[in-house]
MARVEX-650686 format. One record per residue (C-alpha): x, y, z. Coordinates in steps of 0.5 Angstrom, whole numbers, padded with zeros to 4 digits, always signed. Example, Ala and Ser with C-alpha at 12.3 -4.5 7.8 and 13.67 -1.06 7.14 Angstrom:
% MARVEX-650686
+0025-0009+0016 +0027-0002+0014 
% end
This chain:
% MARVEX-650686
+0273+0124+0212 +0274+0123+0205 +0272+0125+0198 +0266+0120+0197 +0263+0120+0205 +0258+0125+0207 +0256+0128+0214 +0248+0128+0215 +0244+0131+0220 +0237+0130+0223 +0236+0136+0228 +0228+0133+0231 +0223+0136+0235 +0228+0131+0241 +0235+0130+0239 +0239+0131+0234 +0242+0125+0229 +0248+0125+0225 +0251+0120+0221 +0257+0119+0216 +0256+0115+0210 +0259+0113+0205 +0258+0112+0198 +0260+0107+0192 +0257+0104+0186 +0251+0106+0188 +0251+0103+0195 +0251+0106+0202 +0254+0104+0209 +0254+0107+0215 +0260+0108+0217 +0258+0112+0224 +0252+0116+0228 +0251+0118+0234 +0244+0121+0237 +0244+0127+0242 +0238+0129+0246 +0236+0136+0247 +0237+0139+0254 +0231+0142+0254 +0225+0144+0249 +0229+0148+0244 +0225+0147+0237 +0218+0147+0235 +0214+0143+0230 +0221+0144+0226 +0223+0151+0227 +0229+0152+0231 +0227+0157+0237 +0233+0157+0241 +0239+0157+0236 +0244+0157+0241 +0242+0151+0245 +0241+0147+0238 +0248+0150+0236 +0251+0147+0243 +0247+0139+0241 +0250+0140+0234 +0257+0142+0236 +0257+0135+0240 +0254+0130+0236 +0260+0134+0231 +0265+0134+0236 +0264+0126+0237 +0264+0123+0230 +0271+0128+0229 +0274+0123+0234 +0274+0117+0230 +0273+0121+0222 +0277+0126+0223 +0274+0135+0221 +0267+0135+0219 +0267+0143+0216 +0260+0141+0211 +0254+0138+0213 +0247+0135+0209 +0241+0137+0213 +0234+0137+0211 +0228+0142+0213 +0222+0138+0217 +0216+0136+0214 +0211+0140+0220 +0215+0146+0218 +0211+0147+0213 +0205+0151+0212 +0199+0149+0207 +0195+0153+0205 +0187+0154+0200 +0186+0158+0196 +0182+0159+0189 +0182+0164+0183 +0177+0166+0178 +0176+0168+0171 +0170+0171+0168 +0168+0167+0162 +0162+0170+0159 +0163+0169+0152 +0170+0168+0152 +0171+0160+0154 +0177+0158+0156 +0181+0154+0149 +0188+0152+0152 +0190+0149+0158 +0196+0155+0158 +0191+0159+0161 +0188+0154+0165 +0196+0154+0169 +0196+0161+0170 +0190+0161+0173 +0193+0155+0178 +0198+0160+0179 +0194+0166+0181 +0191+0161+0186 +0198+0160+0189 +0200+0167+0188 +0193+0169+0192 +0196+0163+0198 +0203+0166+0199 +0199+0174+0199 +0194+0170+0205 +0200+0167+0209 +0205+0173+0208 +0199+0177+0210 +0198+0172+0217 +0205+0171+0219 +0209+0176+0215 +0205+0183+0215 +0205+0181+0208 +0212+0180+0206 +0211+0174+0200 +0218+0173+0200 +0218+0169+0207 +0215+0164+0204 +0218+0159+0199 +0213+0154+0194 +0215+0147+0195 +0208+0144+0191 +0201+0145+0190 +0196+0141+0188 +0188+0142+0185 +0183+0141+0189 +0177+0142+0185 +0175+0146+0178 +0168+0149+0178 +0164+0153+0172 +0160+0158+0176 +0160+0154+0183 +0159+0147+0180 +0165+0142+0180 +0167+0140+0173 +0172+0135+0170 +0176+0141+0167 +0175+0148+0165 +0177+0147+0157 +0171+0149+0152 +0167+0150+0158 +0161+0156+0157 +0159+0159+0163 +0160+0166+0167 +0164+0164+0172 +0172+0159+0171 +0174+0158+0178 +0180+0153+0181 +0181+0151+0189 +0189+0148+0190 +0192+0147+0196 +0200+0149+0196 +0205+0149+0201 +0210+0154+0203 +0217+0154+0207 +0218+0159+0211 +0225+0163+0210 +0226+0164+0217 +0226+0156+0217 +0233+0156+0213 +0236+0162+0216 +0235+0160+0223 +0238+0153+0221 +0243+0156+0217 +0245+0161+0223 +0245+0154+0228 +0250+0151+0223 +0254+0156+0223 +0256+0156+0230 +0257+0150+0230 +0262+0152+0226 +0259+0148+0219 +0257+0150+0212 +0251+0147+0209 +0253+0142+0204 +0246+0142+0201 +0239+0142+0203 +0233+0138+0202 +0227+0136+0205 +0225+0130+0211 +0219+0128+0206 +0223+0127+0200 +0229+0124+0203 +0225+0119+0206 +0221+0118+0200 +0228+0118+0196 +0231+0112+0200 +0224+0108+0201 +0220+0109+0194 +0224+0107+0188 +0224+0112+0183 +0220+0107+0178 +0214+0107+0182 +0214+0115+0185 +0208+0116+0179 +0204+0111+0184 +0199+0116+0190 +0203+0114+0196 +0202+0117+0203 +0208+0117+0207 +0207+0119+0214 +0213+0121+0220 +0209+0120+0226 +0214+0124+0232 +0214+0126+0238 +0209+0132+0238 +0207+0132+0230 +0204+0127+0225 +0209+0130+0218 +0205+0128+0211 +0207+0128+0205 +0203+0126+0199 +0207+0123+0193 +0203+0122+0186 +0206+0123+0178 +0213+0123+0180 +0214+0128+0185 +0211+0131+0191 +0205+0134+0191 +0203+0136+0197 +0204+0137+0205 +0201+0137+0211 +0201+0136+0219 +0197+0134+0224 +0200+0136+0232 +0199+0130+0234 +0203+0124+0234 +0207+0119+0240 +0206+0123+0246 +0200+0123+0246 +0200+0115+0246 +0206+0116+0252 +0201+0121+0256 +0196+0114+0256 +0201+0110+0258 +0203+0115+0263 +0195+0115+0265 +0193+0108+0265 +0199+0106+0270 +0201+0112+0273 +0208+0113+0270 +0212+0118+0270 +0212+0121+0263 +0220+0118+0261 +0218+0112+0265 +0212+0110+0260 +0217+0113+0254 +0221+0107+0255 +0216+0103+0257 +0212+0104+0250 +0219+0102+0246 +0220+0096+0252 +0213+0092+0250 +0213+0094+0243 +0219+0090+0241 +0219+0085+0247 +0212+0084+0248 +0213+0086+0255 +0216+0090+0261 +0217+0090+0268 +0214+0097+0272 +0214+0100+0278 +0207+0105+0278 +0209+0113+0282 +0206+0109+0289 +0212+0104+0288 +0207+0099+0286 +0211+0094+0281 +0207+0090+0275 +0208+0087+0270 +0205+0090+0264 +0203+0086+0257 +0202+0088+0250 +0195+0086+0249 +0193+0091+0256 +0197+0096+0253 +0193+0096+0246 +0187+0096+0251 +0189+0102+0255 +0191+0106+0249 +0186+0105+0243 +0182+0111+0245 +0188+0116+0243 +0191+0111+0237 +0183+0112+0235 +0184+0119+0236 +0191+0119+0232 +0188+0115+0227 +0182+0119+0225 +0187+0126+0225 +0192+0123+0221 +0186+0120+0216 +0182+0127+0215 +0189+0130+0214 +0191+0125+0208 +0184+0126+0206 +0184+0133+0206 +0191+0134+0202 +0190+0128+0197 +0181+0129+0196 +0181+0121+0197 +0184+0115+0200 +0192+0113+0197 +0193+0107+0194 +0198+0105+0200 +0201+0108+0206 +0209+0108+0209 +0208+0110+0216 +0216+0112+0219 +0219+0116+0226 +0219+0113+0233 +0211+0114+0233 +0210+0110+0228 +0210+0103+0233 +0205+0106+0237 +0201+0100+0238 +0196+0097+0233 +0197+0105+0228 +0197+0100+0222 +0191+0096+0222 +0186+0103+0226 +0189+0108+0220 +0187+0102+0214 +0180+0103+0217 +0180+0110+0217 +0182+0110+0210 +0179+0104+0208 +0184+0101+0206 +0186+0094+0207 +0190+0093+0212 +0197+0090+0209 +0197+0097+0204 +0198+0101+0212 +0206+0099+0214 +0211+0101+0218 +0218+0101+0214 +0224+0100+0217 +0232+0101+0216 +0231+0094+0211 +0226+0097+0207 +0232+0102+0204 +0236+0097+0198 +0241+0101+0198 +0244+0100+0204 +0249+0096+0206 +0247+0092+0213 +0254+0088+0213 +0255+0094+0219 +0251+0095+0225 +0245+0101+0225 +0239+0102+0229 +0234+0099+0224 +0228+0102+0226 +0224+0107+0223 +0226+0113+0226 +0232+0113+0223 +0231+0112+0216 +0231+0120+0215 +0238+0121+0217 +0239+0116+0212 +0236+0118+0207 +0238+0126+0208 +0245+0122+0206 +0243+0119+0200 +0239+0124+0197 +0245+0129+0199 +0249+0129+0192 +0243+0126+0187 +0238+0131+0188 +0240+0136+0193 +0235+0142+0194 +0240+0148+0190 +0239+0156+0192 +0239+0158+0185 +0238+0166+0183 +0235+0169+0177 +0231+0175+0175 +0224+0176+0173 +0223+0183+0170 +0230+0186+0172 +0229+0183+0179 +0232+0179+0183 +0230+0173+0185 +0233+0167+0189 +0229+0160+0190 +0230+0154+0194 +0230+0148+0188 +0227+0144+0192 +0223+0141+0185 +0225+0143+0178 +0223+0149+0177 +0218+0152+0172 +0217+0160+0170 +0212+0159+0174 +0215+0158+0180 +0219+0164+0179 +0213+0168+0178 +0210+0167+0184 +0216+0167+0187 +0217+0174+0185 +0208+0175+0186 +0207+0177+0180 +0200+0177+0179 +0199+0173+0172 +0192+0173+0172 +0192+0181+0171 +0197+0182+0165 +0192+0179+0161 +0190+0184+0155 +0183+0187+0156 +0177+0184+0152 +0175+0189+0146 +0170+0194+0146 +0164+0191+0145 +0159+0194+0140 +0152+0196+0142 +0147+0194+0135 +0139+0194+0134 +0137+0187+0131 +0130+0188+0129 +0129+0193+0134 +0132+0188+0140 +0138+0191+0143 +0144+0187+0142 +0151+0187+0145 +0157+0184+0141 +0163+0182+0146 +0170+0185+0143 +0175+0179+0143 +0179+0177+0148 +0185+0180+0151 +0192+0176+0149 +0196+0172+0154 +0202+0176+0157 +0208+0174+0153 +0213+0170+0156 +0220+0171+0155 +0227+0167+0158 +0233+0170+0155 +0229+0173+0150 +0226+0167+0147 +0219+0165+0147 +0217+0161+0153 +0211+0159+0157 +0209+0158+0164 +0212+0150+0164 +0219+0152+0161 +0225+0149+0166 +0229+0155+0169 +0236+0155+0171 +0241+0160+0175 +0243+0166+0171 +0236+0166+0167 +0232+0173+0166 +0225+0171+0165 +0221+0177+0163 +0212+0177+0162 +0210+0182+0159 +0203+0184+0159 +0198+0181+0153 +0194+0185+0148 +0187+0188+0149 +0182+0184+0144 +0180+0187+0138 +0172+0190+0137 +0168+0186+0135 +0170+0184+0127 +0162+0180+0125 +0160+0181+0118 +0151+0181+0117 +0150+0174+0115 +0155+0171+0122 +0151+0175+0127 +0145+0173+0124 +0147+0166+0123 +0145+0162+0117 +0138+0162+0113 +0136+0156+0109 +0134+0159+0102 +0127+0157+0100 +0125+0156+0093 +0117+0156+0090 +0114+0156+0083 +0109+0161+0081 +0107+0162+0074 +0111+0156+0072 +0117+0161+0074 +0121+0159+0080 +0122+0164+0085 +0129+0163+0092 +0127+0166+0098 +0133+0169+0101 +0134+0175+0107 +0134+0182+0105 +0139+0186+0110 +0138+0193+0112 +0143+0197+0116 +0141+0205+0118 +0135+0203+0113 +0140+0202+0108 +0140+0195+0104 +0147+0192+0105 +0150+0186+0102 +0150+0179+0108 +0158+0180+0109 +0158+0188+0110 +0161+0188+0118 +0158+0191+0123 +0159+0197+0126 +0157+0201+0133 +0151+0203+0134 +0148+0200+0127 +0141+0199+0127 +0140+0192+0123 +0133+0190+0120 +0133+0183+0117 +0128+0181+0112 +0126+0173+0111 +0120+0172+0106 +0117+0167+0109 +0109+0168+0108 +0105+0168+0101 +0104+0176+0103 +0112+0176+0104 +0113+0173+0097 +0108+0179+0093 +0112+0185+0098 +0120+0183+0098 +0120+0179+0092 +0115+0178+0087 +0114+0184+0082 +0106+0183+0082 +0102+0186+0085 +0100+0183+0093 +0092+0179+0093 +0087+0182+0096 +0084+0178+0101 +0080+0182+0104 +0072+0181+0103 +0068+0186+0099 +0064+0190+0104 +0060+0196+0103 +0055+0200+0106 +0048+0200+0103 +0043+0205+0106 +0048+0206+0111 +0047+0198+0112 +0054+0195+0112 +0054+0189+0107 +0059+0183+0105 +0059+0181+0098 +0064+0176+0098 +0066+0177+0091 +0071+0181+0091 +0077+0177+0095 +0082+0174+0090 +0083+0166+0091 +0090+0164+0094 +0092+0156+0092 +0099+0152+0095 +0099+0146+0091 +0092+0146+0089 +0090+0148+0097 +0086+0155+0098 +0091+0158+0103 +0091+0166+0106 +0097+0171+0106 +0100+0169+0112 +0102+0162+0110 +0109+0160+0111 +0111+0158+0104 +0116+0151+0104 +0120+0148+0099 +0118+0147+0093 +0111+0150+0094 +0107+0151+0088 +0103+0158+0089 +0098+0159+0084 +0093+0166+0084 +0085+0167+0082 +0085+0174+0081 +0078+0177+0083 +0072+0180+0079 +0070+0188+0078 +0064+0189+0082 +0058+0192+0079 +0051+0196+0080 +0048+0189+0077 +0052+0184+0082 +0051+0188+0089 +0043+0188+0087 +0043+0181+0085 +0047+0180+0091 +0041+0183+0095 +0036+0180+0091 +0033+0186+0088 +0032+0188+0081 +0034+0194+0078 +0028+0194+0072 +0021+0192+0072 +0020+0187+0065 +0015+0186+0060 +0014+0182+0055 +0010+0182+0049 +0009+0180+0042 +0010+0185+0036 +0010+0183+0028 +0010+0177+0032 +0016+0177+0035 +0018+0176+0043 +0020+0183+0046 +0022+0185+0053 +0021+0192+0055 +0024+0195+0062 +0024+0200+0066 +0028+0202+0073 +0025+0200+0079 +0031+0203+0083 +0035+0209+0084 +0042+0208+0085 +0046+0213+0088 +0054+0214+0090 +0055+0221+0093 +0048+0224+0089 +0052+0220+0082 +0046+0216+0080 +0049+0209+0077 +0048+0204+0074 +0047+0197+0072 +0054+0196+0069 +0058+0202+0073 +0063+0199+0077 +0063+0199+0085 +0069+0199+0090 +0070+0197+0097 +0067+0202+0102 +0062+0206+0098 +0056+0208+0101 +0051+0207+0096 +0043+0210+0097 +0037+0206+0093 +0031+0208+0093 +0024+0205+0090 +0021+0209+0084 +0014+0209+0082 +0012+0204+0076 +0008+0207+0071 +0004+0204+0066 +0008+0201+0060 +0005+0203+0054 +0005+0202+0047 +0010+0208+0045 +0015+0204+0049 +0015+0199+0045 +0019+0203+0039 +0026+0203+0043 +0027+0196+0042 +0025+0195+0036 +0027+0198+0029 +0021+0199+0024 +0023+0199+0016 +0020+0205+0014 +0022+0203+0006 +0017+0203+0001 +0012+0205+0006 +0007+0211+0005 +0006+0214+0012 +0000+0211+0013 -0001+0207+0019 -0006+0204+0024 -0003+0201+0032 -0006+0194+0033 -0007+0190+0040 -0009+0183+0040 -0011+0185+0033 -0016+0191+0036 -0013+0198+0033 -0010+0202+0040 -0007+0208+0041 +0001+0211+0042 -0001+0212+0049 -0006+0206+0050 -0003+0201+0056 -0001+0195+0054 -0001+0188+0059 +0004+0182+0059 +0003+0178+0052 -0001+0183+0048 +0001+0182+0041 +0003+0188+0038 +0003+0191+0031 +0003+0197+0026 -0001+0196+0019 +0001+0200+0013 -0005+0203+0009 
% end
């Protein structure tokens, strides 16, 4: 064999197929293959169970391509597709107060979520050893915030981020069982790949692998699937059932011995027909229209497994279906699974050895689909082979399957490096009192783990090579939290009013521990925090004004142990002309205007309960109006008597009492007037109503009074 050829191999669940290609300018031609059967069942949804038994059919099918190409010592092979384990899981982050702001963050959890899906599977099949299992992809399923599904976890606020992925895994013991088959065999692995990646590489362009594709390999006991979108392979799955199950109806419908209705199956799909003899030696023949009705139950059955399977691992129908392997020319397959996808019928299609333009078709070959992995294991064997690379995480070996280029964070997983806790841990909060409400400030949110390659900065997207040292350290804890008056309490619009003419802001007064501060003071622990925002007119005289604040109250008092309202004594309050209370909310530009209130006195509680405190006369003397008086009550505030002009204050108790009225006089007269004694002699006679009278005579309303000097 020389340089530019390569020797492949297809080790199915049935036969092992090898091929040698050759390879130029790009196009290949199969020089030569040959298929060898299995004894026996030696292989199990892809893993090899009887190593010798594989060994001895690959020693044949190498022994026979020697004799016409001479030794073959290396050999390209292909891990299958249902050797694959996929697996669910999810991750969680708490966001409280702490919104997820870079899609770095958003990717480490992803990643936790893998982790947390190795960690399960190792768990289930390998007592928890995580390093069985390699990662070959995974996908998202959903984002959630608190249980609901989102479009993307940036900026969200909630409690709780969580992701759902799907990720598929190759178990080690896979490629060591293959590695040990081969070697008996007397061969070396030349490179490895996957079934699905090599039939996806020969049969979808690399200019269209960004479109969401599914390709499905129906074989013999097993539906391999994988999904293509955005350029690589995305995810993987399996369904066990495949073309025997079909075989099994053929044999049932027509009492058939099972390799008899295997051949009969082929027969009538590529003829259209075939002659039968039933177990009872009964001979017909059979069309391809009684074999779709004797079969569409179970490729109903195939159908809708294959369907929920794609659904599954893709959330939606595909733009297309590539169906490949023997199964795939199960009757009718193509038009039943577009219907179960809702797909129409010419985006399901089976695709054939010509469906590969690289391939020369000058030479005789099997064209159909089961032969296009064998093919494609040769193509993809020198482009893009699945290299064992070996590196370090942390100062600890790691070796990995290249199967996709791979990223720190295939590494991580690889090495189970649970990045979600490597996070720094959230700052101290702070406990204050706001206004007598308790309040928990947050500290700031821990830092990511620092993610170095070759001691350079990197981030969990960077490419890894062979012989890198990837080292994660673990993120910084948050800070307390640094917050400042003005930042927790938020901003306060300063309100400007006018009292007498002067203009007057309304702004916050901030007490810390009963301690006025300034609005960029920073909190600390435990600081009992009160803000003051003048907002009222009572506000206004209390925290700014220097005057003194309105009394509002009415003026009350109790008389004779009655209480009685005077009214007099509340002070006017006027926004913009309007009468107002103290509890008014002020607003911009307001115009406050104060009427102070009056001293009550003696005189105006009388007046106020309509009484007198004098009884009054009126009476001429010398010819002149006089007006004489004398109390009528006795007022009294804790036994002080008062008076008419003494000042009363709110809540006195006041005592009045009726006195007896006595006769007026005309000896009272005297302490309203003033009589001019100048020139006069002492002698004098009293007259009323021009009669002479006495100093003690009485004297009526009216009565003209006057003194003659003699």
């Amino acid at each position: 064999m020389d340089d530019k050829q390569v020797f492949a191999l297809d080790i199915g669940t049935h036969s092992v197929t090898g091929i040698i290609l050759q390879s130029e300018n790009d196009k290949h031609t199969v020089v030569d293959y040959i298929v060898k059967k299995h004894p026996e069942r030696v292989m199990i949804d892809g893993q090899i169970h009887h190593i010798e038994e594989v060994a001895k059919s690959i020693t044949e099918v190498k022994e026979a391509l020697e004799l016409k190409n001479g030794p073959l010592e290396k050999v390209c092979v292909a891990a299958a597709g249902r050797s694959l384990k996929t697996v669910t899981a999810s991750a969680t982050m708490n966001i409280i107060q702490n919104p997820i702001t870079n899609k770095e963050t958003i990717k480490h959890l992803e990643l936790s979520a893998v982790l947390e899906a190795k960690n399960n599977l190792s768990d289930h099949e390998s007592e928890g050893n995580f390093s069985n299992f390699y990662c070959v992809g995974y996908s998202v399923l959903h984002y959630k915030i608190d249980d609901e599904n989102i479009g993307s976890l940036l900026e969200q606020s909630g409690s709780l981020a969580k992701v759902e992925i799907i990720a598929t895994f190759l178990p080690k013991v896979v490629i060591d069982s293959l590695l040990s088959a081969l070697a008996k065999a007397q061969l070396t692995m030349d490179s490895l790949t996957l079934e699905p990646i090599a039939a996806i590489h020969v049969l979808i362009p690399e200019s269209m692998r960004r479109l969401n594709v599914a390709l499905v390999d129906i074989g013999a006991g097993t539906s391999d699937i994988a999904i293509t979108n955005s350029g690589t392979v995305v995810a993987y799955g399996m369904v066990p059932i495949a073309g025997d199950e079909i075989t099994e109806a053929i044999s049932d419908a027509f009492l058939l011995d099972f390799p008899v209705a295997e051949e009969l199956k082929q027969q009538i799909v590529n003829v259209g027909q075939a002659n039968v003899v039933d177990i009872l030696g009964n001979e017909s023949t059979i069309t391809y229209s009684e074999l779709v009705k004797n079969t569409s139950t179970s490729v109903e059955k195939l159908a809708t497994s294959i369907a929920k399977e794609i659904i599954d691992l893709n959330g939606r129908p595909p733009k297309a279906v590539m169906l490949i392997g023997g199964g795939s020319q199960t009757p009718e397959i193509t038009s039943v699974l577009a219907e179960k996808l809702a797909l129409p019928k010419n985006r399901v299609a089976i695709r054939k050895v010509d469906a590969i333009q690289s391939i020369n078709h000058t030479t005789p070959i099997p064209q159909g689909p089961d032969f296009i992995t064998p093919i494609g294991i040769g193509i993809i064997a020198k482009k893009s082979p699945i290299n064992y690379i070996s590196l370090k995480v942390n100062q600890s070996v790691v070796r990995m399957f290249e199967i996709n280029k791979l990223t720190i964070g295939d590494c991580l997983v690889q090495a189970g490096v649970e990045i979600n806790k490597l996070y720094g841990k959230p700052g101290i909060a702070a406990m204050v009192t706001l206004n007598e409400n308790e309040i928990t400030l947050p500290g700031g949110p821990g830092e990511a783990p620092g993610i170095y390659i070759n001691q350079e900065k990197a981030s969990i997207d960077t490419f890894v090579k062979s012989g890198d040292e990837i080292e994660i350290t673990k993120g910084q804890d948050g800070q307390p939290p640094i917050i400042t008056l003005e930042e927790l309490v938020g901003p306060i619009p300063e309100v400007i009013i006018y009292f007498n003419h002067i203009p007057y802001t309304l702004k916050p007064t901030y007490y810390v521990n009963n301690m006025k501060k300034q609005k960029n003071y920073y909190i600390q622990d435990r600081d009992s925090i009160e803000v003051v925002v003048p907002t009222t007119v009572k506000d206004f005289f209390t925290l700014v004004s220097t005057d003194e604040l309105p009394e509002e109250k009415d003026f009350e008092i109790y008389i004779n142990e009655n209480l009685i309202n005077l009214g007099v004594g509340k002070t006017k309050i006027y926004v913009n002309d309007q009468p107002v209370s103290l509890d008014y909310k002020l607003k911009n530009n307001d115009t406050l205007t104060i009427i102070p209130k009056k001293e009550v006195t003696v005189k105006m509680v009388l007046e106020a309960i309509q009484k007198e405190y004098y009884h009054t006369m009126t009476v001429f003397f010398d010819n002149k109006f006089i007006t004489i008086r004398q109390p009528k009550l006795i007022v009294k505030r804790d036994h002080e008597e008062l008076y008419e002009e003494d000042i009363i204050y709110p809540e006195d108790h006041l005592a009045i009492e009726e006195i007896q009225q006595n006769d007026f006089i005309f000896q009272d007269v005297f302490r309203y007037v003033d009589i001019d004694l100048t020139g006069k002699n002492g002698k004098f006679t009293l007259m009323k109503n021009e009669q002479p009278t006495t100093f003690y005579e009485r004297i009526s309303e009216g009565d003209k009074l006057s003194i003659v000097w003699h």
